[in-house]
Every structure is written in structure tokens, then in C-alpha cells.
N, C-alpha and C positions, 0 to 999 in steps of 0.2 A: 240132435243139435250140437254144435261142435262148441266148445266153451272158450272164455275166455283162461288162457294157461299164461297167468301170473304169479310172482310173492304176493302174497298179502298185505292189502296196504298200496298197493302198485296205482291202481286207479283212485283212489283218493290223492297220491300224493299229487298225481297228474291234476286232478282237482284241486287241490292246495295253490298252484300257481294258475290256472286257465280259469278258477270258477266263477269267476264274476263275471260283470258285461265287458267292460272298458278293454281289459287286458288283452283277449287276443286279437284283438280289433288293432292293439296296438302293435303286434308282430305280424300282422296283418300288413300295416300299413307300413313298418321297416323293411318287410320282405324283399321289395323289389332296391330300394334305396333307402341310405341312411336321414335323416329328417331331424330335422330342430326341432324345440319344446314347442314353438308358434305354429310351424306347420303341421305336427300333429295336433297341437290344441283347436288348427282352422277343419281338418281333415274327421273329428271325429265331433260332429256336433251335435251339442251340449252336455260335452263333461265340461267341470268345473276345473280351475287351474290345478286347485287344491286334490282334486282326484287324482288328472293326471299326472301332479307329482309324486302322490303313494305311489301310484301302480309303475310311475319311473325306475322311485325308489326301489320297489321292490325288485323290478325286471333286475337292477342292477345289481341287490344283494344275491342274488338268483343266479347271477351269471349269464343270464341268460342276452341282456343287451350290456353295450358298454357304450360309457359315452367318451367323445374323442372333440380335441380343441380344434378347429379348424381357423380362430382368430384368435391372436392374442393380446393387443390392445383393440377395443374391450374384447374381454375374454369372451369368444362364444364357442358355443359346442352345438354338436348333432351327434344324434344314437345311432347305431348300427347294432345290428343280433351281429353275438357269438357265434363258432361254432355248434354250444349247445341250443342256442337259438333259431338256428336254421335246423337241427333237429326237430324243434319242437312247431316249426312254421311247414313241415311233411305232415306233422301231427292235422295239423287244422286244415292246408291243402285236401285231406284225406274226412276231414268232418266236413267239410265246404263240397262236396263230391255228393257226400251220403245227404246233403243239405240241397242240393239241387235236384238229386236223383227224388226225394220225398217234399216235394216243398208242403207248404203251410193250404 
């Protein structure tokens, strides 16, 4: 059986960002197009606002989405993945695969 050749630590860090429910649901749902706080909050139903401003927050300490103003009086914004984001949206393409191929 052919192993997995990582650092150690490698799959948890991966886990440090993806391991909850919400989060990759959420570069899930930026992958194709960038999206507002509302349209993700209508698109992923029943997180709380309050969640998904953590898992916002965090995407963004992360690097991984950024958010960008597309109005300026009033100010509104919508998120788009990074660079490092669309890496990590290959990631889940790739679990979404192995998720089809074995469903429930």
C-alpha cells in the first residue's frame, strides 16, 4: 500500500483550516464566483450569521479568500479565493470525486 509522503504535521494543518462543516462549503460556493456575506449566508442553509463571520474571518486571516469593495456609498463587499484558495478548492474538487465515487 502506497503511503501517504508528507512533513509531519502536513494533514492536520490541512485540517486546521477545512475541519469543520461550514468552511469548505464555503470555497465551495466562491469557487465558481465571488459572493456577498447574504448570498453566502442564503446559499449555505442554516449557518448562523455569527458562524459564518468566524469562518469569513478566518478564510481571511488565512489568506485563503479576500474581500474586495465593489460599492462605495454604502460600502459593500463580496469575497473571492485567493491564489492560495483556488489551490485549496483542487483540494476539495478532489475529496468531492472520492465523495461521489463512495457515496453514503
Amino acid at each position: 500500500m502506497k503511503t501517504l509522503e508528507t512533513k509531519p504535521g502536513c494533514i492536520q494543518r490541512a485540517l486546521e483550516v477545512l475541519g469543520d462543516k461550514w468552511t469548505p462549503l464555503i470555497i465551495r460556493d466562491l469557487s465558481s464566483n465571488p459572493a456577498t456575506f447574504s448570498a453566502l449566508e442564503a446559499s449555505l442553509t442554516g449557518i448562523s450569521p455569527r458562524t459564518l463571520s468566524q469562518r469569513i474571518d478566518m478564510l481571511e486571516s488565512e489568506k485563503i479568500i479576500k474581500k474586495e469593495c465593489y460599492c462605495e456609498r454604502p460600502p459593500r463587499f463580496e469575497y473571492v479565493l485567493t491564489e492560495k484558495g483556488k489551490d485549496l478548492q483542487k483540494v476539495l474538487s478532489q475529496m468531492a470525486s472520492w465523495g461521489a465515487k463512495y457515496p453514503v
